[in-house]
SETI-577551 format. One line per field, with one value per residue (C-alpha): residue number from 0; residue in three letters; x, y, z. Coordinates in steps of 0.5 Angstrom, whole numbers, always signed. Example, Ala and Ser with C-alpha at 12.3 -4.5 7.8 and 13.67 -1.06 7.14 Angstrom:
% residues 2
k <- [0 / 1];
r <- [ALA / SER];
xx <- [+25 / +27];
yy <- [-9 / -2];
zz <- [+16 / +14];
This chain:
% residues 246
k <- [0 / 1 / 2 / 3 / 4 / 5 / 6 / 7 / 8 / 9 / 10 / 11 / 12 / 13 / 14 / 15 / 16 / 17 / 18 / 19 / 20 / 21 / 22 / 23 / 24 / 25 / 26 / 27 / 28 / 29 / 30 / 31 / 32 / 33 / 34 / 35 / 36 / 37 / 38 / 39 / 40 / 41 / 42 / 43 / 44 / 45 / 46 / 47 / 48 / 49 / 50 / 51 / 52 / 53 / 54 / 55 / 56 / 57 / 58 / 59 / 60 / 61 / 62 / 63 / 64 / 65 / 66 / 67 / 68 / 69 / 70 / 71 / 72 / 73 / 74 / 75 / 76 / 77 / 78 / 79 / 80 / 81 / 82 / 83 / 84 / 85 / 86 / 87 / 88 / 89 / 90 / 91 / 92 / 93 / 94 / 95 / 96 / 97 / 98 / 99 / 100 / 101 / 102 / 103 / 104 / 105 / 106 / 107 / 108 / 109 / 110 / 111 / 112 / 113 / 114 / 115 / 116 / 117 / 118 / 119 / 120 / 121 / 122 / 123 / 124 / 125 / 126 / 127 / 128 / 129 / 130 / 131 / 132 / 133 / 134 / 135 / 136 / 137 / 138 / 139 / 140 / 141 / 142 / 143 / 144 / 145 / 146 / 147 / 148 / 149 / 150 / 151 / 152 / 153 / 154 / 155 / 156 / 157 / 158 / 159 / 160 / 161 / 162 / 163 / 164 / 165 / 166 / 167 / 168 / 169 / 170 / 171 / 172 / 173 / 174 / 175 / 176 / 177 / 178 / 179 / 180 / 181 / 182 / 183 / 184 / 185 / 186 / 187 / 188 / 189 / 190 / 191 / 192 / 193 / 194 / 195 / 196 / 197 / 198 / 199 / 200 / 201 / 202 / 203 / 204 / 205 / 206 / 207 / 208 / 209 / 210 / 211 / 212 / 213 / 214 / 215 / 216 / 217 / 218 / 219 / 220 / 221 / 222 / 223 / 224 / 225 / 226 / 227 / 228 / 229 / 230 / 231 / 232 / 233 / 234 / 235 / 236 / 237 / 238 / 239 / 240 / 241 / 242 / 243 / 244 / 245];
r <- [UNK / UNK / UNK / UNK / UNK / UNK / UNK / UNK / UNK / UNK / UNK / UNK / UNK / UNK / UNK / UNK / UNK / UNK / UNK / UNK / UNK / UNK / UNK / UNK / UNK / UNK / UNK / UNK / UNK / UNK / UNK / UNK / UNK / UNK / UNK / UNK / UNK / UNK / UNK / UNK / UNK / UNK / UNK / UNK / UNK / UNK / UNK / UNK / UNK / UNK / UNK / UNK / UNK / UNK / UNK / UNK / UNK / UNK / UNK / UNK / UNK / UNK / UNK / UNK / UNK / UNK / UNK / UNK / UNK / UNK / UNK / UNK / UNK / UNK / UNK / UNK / UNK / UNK / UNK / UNK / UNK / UNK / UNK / UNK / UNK / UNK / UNK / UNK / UNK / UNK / UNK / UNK / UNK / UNK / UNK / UNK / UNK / UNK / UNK / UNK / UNK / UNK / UNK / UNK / UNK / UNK / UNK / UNK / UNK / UNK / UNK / UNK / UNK / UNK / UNK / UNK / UNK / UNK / UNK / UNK / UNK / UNK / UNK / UNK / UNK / UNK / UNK / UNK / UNK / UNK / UNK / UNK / UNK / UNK / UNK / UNK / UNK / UNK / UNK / UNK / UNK / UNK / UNK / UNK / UNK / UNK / UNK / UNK / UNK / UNK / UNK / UNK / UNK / UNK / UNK / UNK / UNK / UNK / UNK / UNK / UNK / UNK / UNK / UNK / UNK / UNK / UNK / UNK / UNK / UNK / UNK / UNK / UNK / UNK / UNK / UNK / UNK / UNK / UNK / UNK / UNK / UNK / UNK / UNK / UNK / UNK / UNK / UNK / UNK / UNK / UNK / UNK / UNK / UNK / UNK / UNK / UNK / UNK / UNK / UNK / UNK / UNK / UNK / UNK / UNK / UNK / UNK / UNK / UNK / UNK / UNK / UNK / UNK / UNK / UNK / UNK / UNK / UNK / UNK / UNK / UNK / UNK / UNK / UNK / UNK / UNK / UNK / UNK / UNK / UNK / UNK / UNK / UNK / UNK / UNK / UNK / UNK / UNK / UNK / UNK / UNK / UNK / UNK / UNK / UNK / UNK];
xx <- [-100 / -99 / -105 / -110 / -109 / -114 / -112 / -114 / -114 / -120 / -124 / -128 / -133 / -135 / -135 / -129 / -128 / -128 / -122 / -118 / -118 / -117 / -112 / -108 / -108 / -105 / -99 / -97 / -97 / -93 / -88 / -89 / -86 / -80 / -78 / -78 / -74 / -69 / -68 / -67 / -63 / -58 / -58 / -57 / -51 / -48 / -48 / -45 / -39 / -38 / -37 / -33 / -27 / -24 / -21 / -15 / -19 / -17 / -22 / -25 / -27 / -34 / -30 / -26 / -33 / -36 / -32 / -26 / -29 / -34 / -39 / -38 / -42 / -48 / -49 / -48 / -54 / -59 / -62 / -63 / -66 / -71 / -73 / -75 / -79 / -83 / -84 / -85 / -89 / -94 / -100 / -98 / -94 / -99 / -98 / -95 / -90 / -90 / -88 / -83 / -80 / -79 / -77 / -71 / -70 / -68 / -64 / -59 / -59 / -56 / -51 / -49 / -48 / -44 / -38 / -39 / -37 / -30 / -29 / -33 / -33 / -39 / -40 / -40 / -45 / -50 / -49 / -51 / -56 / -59 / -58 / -61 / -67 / -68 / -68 / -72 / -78 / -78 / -78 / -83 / -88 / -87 / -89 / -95 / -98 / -97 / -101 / -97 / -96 / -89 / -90 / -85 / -80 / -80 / -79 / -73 / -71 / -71 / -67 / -62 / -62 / -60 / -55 / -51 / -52 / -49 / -44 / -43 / -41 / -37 / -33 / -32 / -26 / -24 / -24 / -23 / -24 / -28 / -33 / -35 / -36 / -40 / -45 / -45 / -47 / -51 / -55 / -56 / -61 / -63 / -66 / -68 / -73 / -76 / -77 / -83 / -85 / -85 / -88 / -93 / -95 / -96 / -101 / -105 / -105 / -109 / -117 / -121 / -124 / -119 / -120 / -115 / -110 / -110 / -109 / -103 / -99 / -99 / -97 / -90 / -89 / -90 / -86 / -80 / -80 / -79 / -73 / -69 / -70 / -67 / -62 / -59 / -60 / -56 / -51 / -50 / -49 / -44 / -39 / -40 / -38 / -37 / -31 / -27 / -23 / -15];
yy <- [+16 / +24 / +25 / +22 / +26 / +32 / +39 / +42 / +39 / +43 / +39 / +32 / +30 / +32 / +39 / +44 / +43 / +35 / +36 / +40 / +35 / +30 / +34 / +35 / +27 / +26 / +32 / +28 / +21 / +24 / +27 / +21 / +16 / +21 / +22 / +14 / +14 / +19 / +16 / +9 / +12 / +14 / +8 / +4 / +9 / +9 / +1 / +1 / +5 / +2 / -4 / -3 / +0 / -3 / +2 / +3 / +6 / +1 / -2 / -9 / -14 / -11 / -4 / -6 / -10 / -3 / +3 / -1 / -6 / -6 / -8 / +0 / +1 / -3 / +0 / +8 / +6 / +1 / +6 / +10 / +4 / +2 / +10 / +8 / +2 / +5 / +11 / +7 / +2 / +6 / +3 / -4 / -5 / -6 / -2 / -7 / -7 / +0 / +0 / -5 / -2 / +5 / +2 / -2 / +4 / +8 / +3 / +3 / +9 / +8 / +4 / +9 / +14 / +12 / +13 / +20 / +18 / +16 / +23 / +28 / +29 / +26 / +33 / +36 / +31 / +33 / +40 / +41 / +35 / +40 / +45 / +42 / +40 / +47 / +49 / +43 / +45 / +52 / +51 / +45 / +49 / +56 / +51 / +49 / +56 / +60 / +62 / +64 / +59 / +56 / +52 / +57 / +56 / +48 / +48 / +53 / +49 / +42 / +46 / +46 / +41 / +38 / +42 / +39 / +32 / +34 / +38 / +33 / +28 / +31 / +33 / +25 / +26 / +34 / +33 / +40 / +42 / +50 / +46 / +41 / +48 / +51 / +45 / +45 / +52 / +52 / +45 / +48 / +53 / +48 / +43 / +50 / +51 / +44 / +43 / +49 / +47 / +39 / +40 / +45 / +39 / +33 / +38 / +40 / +32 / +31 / +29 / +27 / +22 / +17 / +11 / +9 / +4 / +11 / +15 / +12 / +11 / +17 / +18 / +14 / +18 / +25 / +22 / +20 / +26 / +30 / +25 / +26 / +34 / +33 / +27 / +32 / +38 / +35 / +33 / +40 / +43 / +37 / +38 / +46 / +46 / +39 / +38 / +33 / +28 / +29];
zz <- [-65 / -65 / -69 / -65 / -60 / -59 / -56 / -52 / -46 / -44 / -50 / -46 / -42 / -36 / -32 / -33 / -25 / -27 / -33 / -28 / -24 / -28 / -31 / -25 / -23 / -30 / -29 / -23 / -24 / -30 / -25 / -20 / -26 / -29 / -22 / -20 / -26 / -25 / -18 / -20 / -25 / -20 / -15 / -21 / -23 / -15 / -15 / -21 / -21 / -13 / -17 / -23 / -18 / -12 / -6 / -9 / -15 / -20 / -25 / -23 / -30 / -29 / -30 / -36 / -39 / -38 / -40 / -44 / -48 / -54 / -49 / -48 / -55 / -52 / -45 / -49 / -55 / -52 / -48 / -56 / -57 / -52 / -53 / -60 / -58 / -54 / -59 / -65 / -60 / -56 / -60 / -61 / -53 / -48 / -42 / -38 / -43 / -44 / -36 / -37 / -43 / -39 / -33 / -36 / -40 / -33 / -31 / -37 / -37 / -30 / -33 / -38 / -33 / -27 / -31 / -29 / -21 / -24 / -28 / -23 / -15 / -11 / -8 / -14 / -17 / -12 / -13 / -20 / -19 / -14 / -20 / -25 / -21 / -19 / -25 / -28 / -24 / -26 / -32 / -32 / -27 / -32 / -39 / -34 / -32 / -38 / -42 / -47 / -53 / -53 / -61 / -63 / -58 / -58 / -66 / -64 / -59 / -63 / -69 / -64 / -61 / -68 / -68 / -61 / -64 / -71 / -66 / -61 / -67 / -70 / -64 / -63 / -68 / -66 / -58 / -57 / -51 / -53 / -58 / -52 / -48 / -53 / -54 / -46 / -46 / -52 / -49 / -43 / -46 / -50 / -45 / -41 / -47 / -48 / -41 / -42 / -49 / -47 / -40 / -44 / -49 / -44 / -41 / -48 / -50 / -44 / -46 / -41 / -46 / -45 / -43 / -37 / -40 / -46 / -41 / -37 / -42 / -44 / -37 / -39 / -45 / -42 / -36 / -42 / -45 / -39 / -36 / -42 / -41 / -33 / -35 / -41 / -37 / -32 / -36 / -39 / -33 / -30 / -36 / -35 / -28 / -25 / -20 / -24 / -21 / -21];
């Protein structure tokens, strides 16, 4: 799909004036479905882990089925595969699907993610969420009016992005609490810089001679990109300053 996308945005039909309001309405429906996404994110990971332990903290059967189960494998890689779906199925999904897929996606991975109630603080989680949402918009705004070309820092970024994976992987078997710290702090830097680079693409794929259906699904993939960015940013920063639970 990548290669049928045409840069810059300014190239279409219609006046300048035209394409930058076409442009802005683009970038916020983008916003509107990465924040919807993030918030039912959040709803879905509260309810959960409400429902997984009882008042005096011990794990309910959905508990134990979530985080003590093997069904725990499938909670943790089901919302990699609805990724691949939509990436690998843009052109095929139609936007309906597309939508759908997305919305499942969020709710999964509020699933993923409500064990971080069990291991962190409440008001601590509402800190670094508050943070990283500062942070986020930032970012996200810097790779919007910038003029300068972020092309260089995004292949930089993904480099390291590779390495906090293989990094991530091998500290599975390592537990070393100083290696997790390192990749907290390595993946903070690197989810910073693709939230520019990433917000900076989304806006240069825009083209204003797109049809309708083109253009919103477009909207859903920019806004998945820019998710994970916030969720990872997220999550970086909770591991490096989130009050745990004695």
């Amino acid at each position: 799909m990548a290669q049928d996308y045409r840069t810059p945005y300014s190239v279409g039909t219609g006046t300048a004036a035209d394409i930058d309001r076409g442009l802005r309405a683009h970038m916020l429906h983008v916003y509107n479905y990465m924040a919807s996404g993030v918030l039912l994110t959040g709803i879905i990971a509260m309810v959960i882990s409400n429902m997984a332990v009882t008042d005096s903290g011990e794990l309910t059967a959905l508990g134990q089925a979530i985080y003590l189960s093997p069904l725990k494998w499938v909670v943790m890689l089901s919302p990699l595969a609805l990724v691949m779906v939509m990436s690998f199925g843009l052109n095929k999904l139609n936007l309906f699907a597309l939508q759908a897929t997305y919305w499942a996606y969020a709710a999964l991975m509020g699933l993923s993610l409500s064990s971080i109630f069990l291991m962190y603080t409440g008001e601590s989680i509402a800190k670094v969420f508050f943070i990283s949402a500062a942070m986020f918009g930032s970012l996200s705004l810097y790779g919007y009016t910038t003029k300068r070309d972020l092309g260089p820092l995004g292949k930089f970024m993904f480099m390291g992005l590779i390495g906090i994976i293989i990094a991530s992987v091998v500290n599975i078997f390592m537990a070393s609490s100083m290696m997790s710290f390192v990749i907290s702090v390595i993946g903070v830097i690197v989810f910073a810089g693709l939230t520019a680079y990433d917000t900076q693409k989304i806006k240069e794929l825009y083209y204003a001679g797109y049809g309708e259906e083109q253009t919103a699904k477009l909207s859903i993939m920019g806004a998945l990109t820019l998710y994970l960015d916030f969720i990872n940013l997220f999550i970086m920063l909770l591991q490096l300053f989130g009050a745990r639970k004695e």
